[in-house]
C-alpha positions in Angstrom: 128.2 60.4 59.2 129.0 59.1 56.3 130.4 59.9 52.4 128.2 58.8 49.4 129.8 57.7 46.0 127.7 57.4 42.9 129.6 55.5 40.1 128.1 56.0 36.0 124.5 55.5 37.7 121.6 55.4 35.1 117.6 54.9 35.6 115.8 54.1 32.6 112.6 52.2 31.3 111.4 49.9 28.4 114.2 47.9 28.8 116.9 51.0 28.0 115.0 53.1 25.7 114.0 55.8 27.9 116.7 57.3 30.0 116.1 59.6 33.2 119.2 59.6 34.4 122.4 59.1 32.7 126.0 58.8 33.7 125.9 60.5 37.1 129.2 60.6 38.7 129.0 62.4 42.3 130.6 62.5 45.2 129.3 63.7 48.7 131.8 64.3 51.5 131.3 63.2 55.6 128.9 66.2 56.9 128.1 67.9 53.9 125.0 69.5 52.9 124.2 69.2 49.5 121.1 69.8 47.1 119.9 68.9 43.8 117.9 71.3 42.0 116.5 71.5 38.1 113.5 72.1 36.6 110.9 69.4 37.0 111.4 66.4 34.8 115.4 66.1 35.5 115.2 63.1 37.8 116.1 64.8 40.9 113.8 63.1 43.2 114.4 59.8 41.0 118.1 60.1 42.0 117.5 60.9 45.9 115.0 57.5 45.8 117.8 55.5 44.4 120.0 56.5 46.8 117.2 55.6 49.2 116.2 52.3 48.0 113.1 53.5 47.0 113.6 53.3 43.0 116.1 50.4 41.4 119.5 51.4 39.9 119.4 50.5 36.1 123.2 50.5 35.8 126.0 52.3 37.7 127.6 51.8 41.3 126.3 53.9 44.5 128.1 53.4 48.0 127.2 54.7 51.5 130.1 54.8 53.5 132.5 52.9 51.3 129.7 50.1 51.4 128.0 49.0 48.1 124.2 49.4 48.3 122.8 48.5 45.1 120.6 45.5 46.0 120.6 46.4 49.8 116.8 47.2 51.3 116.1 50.6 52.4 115.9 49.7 55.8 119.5 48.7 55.9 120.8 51.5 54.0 121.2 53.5 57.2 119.2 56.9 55.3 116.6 59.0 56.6 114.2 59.8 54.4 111.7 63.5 54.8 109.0 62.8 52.4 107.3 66.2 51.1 104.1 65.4 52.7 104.1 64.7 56.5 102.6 62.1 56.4 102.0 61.7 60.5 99.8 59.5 61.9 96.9 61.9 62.8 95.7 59.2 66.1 99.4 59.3 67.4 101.0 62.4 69.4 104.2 63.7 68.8 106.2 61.6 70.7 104.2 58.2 69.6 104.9 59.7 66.0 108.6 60.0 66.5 108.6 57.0 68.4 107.1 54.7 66.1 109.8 53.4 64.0 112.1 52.6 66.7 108.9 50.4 68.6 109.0 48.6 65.3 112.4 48.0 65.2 112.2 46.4 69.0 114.6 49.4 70.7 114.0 49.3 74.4 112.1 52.3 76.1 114.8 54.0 77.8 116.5 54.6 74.0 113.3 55.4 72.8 112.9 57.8 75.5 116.2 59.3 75.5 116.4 59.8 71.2 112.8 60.7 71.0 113.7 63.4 74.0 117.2 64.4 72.3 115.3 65.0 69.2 112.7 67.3 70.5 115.5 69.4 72.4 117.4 69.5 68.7 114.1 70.8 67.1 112.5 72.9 69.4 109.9 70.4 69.8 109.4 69.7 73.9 106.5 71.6 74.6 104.5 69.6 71.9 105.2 66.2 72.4 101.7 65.5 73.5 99.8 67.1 70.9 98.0 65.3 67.8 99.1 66.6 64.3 95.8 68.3 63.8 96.5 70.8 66.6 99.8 72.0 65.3 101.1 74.3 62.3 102.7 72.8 58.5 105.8 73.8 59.8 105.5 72.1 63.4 104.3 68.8 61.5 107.9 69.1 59.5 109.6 69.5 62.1 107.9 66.0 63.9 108.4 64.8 60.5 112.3 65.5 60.1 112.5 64.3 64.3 111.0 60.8 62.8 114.4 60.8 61.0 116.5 62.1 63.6 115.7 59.8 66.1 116.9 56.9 64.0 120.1 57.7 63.8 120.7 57.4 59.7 123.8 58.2 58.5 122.4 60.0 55.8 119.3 62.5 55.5 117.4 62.4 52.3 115.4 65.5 52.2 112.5 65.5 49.1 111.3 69.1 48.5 110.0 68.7 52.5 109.0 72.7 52.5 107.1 72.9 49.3 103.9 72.5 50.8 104.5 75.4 53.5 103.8 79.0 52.9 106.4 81.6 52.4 106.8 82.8 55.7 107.2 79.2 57.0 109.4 78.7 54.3 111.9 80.8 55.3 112.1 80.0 58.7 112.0 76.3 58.1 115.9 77.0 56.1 116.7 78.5 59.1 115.2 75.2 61.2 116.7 72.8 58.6 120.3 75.2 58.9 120.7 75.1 62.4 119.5 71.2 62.5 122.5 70.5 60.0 124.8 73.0 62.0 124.3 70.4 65.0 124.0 67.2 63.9 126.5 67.4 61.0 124.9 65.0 59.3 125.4 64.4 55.3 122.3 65.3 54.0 121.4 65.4 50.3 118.2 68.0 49.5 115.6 68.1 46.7 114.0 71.2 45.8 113.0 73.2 42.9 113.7 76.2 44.7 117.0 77.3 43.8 116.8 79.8 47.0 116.7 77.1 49.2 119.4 75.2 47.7 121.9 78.6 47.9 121.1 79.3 51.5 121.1 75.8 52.5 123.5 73.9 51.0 127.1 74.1 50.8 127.4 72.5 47.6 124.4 71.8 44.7 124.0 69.5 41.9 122.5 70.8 38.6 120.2 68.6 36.7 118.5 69.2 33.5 116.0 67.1 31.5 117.8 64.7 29.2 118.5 65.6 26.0 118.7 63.4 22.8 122.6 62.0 22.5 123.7 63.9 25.7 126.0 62.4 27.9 124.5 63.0 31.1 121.8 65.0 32.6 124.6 66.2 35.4 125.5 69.8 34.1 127.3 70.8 37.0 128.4 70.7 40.7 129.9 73.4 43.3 129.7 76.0 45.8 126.8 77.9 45.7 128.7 80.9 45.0 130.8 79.2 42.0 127.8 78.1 39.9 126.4 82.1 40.3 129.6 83.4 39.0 131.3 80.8 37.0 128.4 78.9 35.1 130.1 75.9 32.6 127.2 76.5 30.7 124.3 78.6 29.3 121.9 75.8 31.1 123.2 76.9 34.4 123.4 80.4 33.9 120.1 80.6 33.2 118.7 78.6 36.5 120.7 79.4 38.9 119.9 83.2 39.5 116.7 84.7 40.4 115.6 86.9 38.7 117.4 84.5 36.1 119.9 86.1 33.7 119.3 87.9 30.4 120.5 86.7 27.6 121.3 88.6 24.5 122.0 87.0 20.7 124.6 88.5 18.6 127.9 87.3 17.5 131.6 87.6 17.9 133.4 90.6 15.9 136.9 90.6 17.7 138.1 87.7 19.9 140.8 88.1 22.5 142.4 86.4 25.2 141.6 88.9 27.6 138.8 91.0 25.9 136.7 90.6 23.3 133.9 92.6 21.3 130.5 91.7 20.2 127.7 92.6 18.2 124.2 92.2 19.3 121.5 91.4 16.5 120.2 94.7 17.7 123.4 96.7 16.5 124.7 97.5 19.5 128.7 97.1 19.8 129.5 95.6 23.5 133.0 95.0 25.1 133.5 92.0 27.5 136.1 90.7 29.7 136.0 87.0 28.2 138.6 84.8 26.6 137.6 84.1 23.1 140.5 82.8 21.7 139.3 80.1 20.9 136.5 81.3 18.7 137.0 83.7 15.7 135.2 86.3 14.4 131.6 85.8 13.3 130.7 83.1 15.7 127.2 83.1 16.9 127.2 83.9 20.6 125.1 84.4 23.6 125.9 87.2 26.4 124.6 87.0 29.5 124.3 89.8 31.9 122.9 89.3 35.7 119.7 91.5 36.3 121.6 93.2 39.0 124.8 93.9 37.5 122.8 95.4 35.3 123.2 99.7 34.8 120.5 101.9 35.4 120.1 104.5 32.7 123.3 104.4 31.5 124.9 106.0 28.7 127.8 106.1 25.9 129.1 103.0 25.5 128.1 99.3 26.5 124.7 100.0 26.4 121.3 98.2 24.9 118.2 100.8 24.9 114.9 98.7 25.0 111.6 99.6 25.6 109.9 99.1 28.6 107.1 96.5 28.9 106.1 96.6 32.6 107.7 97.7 36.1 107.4 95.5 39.3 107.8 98.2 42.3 108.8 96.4 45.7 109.4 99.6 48.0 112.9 99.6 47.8 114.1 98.2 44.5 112.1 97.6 40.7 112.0 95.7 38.2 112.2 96.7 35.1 111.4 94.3 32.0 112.3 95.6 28.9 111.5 94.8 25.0 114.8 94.7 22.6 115.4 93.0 19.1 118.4 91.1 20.3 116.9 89.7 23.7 116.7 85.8 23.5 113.3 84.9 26.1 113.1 88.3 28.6 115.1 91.1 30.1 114.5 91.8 33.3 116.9 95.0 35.5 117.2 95.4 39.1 116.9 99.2 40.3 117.2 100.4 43.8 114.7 102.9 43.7 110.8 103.0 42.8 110.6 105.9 40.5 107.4 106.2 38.3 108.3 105.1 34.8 106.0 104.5 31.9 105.5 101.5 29.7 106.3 102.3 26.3 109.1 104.9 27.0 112.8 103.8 26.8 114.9 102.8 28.9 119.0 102.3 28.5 121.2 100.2 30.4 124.7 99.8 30.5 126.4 96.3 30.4 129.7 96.7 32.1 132.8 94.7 30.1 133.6 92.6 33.6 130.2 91.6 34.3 129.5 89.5 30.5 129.1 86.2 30.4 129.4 84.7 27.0 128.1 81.4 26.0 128.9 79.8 22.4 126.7 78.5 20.0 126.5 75.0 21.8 126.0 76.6 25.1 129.6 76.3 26.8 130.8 79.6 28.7 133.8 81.4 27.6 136.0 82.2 30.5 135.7 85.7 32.2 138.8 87.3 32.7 138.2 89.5 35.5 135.1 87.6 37.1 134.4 88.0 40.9 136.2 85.6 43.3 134.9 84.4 46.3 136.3 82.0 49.2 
C-alpha cells in the first residue's frame, strides 16, 4: 500500500493560458478508497492520468509513497491502471490475458502461476480462466480487466469510470465486486466516475471537481466522507451534485439574521424559518436555500411552506416524484413521496420546508452553517 501526496498540481496548455487543473492539494491515506467525481470537463480523468504517468504535470509536486514521481515513467510508478474499455486481447484466454504483463516483465512461471491463480480466487474468476473474452459477459471482461492489475502487485489502483460501459444491473453488482475486492486487498485506490452513486457506496472519501472558472483558485471544491459532503456542503456547487435527485434550490433573500436561526423571504413571498447561522450577513442579502428532495414535506401546511404547481409525477411503486413549478425556484423542484397516489398536473401541490433541514448559500455560493444539521460517525 501506499499514501499519495499531490502538492499545488496544475495541467494546462498553450503554454499556461488554458488551465484544467489548478492548485490541487490532496492527500490519500495507506488503504483508502477514494473517488473523484464532477461533471464532465473538470479534469477528473486528467488528474487520475497524471497520477499515472499517462498525462505530464504542468506545475505542482505529486508523491507515491513519500517518493517524488513527477518525471518517473508509468511503469515505475508502481499503479495499476483499469481503463473504461477492456481492452483484452480477444486471441488470449483469461489466464494469458492476466498473464501477459508479468511475461513481459520476465517474471518466472511459478509467480505467474501463483498471482494469476491468487487473482482469480480474489475475483471469482477460476472457472473462466480458459475462456476467450468473446464468450464471457461486460462485467466478467472487468473483472479480467481489474485481475490484469491485481496480479501486478501496484501499490496503487487507478480506476477510470471502469463500469460506465456496463448496464445497470451489472452496475450494481460490479460496486459490490469492486467493494469486496478493496475489502481484501486494502489497496489505495483512487476512482473516476461521473456517477455520484458509485462514488457514495464505494468510496470512503470523494473529491469534488468542477470546471474551471475564470480567476478561481482551484477547481478542487471539496473533499470528505461521503456522508459530510451530503450534509455539510462548503458550497452551493456541491450541494447541488452531490445528491440525487439533486437539491432544490430556492431564491429569495435574508430578512432576519441570527446566530442560531434566521428568516427568509423567497421571491415568491413566502416567509421561511431556517436553522442557519447568518450572522455574518445582514438583512437584505440575496440568498439561496436549498432543501433536499426527501426532506422535503408532503402536503404540508401553515407555516414553512412553498405551494407550486405540479408539472409532472414520476410513479416508481413505492415512492413519486413530484416536480413542481414555483416563481422562486432557481432550475427545478423535484419532492420525494412514499406513496403513488394519482395526482394531476396542473393542480397544486404544498410542501413544507422544515427550519433544521435548510441549507442556505450566499450570493457567491458559500453555505451558511446549519445549526442543528444531522451528525453522522
Amino acid at each position: 500500500m501506499a499514501e499519495v501526496k499531490l502538492c499545488n498540481l496544475d495541467k494546462s496548455y498553450d503554454d499556461g493560458k488554458t488551465y484544467v487543473l489548478k492548485n490541487i492539494n490532496l492527500d490519500i491515506e495507506d488503504g483508502e478508497f477514494v473517488a473523484f467525481v464532477g461533471p464532465s470537463g473538470c479534469g477528473k480523468s486528467t488528474l487520475l492520468r497524471m497520477i499515472c504517468g499517462l498525462e505530464d504535470i504542468t506545475s505542482g509536486e505529486l508523491f507515491i509513497d513519500t517518493s517524488k514521481v513527477n518525471d518517473m515513467p508509468p511503469n515505475e510508478r508502481q499503479v495499476g491502471m483499469v481503463f473504461q474499455s477492456y481492452a483484452l486481447y480477444p486471441h488470449m484466454s483469461v489466464r494469458e490475458n492476466m498473464a501477459f504483463g508479468l511475461k513481459l516483465a520476465n517474471h518466472d512461471k511459478k509467480t505467474i502461476d501463483e498471482r494469476v491463480n491468487d487473482a482469480a480466487r480474489i475475483l471469482q474468476l477460476e472457472p473462466l480462466l480458459d475462456r476467450k473474452p468473446k464468450a464471457m459477459s461486460g462485467g466478467q471482461r472487468q473483472r479480467v480487466a481489474i485481475g490484469r492489475s491485481i496480479v501486478q502487485e501496484p501499490k496503487v489502483f487507478l480506476f477510470d469510470e471502469p463500469l460506465s460501459n456496463l448496464d445497470v444491473s451489472l452496475r450494481v453488482q460490479m460496486r459490490q465486486e469492486l467493494a469486496r475486492i478493496h475489502d481484501n486487498l486494502k489497496t489505495t485506490a483512487v476512482y473516476v466516475t461521473h456517477d455520484q452513486i458509485e462514488a457514495m457506496t464505494l468510496a470512503n472519501k470523494i473529491v469534488v471537481l468542477s470546471p474551471l472558472a475564470e480567476g478561481a483558485e482551484s477547481n478542487l471544491e471539496q473533499v470528505g466522507a461521503p456522508l459530510e459532503l451530503f450534509h455539510h456542503p462548503r458550497n452551493k456547487f456541491v450541494a447541488g451534485f452531490i445528491g440525487s435527485p439533486k437539491m432544490n434550490f430556492f431564491k429569495g433573500e435574508i430578512i432576519e439574521t441570527g446566530s442560531e436561526t434566521s428568516r427568509v423571504m423567497l421571491d415568491s413571498g413566502e416567509v421561511i424559518r431556517t436553522c442557519n447561522d447568518t450572522s455574518r450577513a445582514k438583512a437584505g442579502d440575496k440568498i439561496s436555500l436549498g432543501i433536499r428532495p426527501q426532506d422535503a414535506i408532503s402536503e404540508a401546511s401553515g407555516d414553512n411552506t412553498v405551494t407550486g404547481t405540479i408539472q409532472a409525477v414520476e410513479r416508481l411503486g413505492t415512492e413519486s416524484f413530484i416536480y413542481l413549478e414555483q416563481a422562486a425556484i432557481e432550475d427545478s423542484c423535484v419532492l420525494r413521496v412514499e406513496d403513488s397516489r394519482r395526482r394531476e398536473n396542473g393542480s397544486n401541490f404544498t410542501m413544507g420546508i422544515p427550519a433544521e433541514s435548510c441549507h442556505l448559500f450566499d450570493s457567491h455560493g458559500q453555505s451558511f452553517v446549519r445549526t442543528k444539521a444531522p451528525h453522522f460517525d
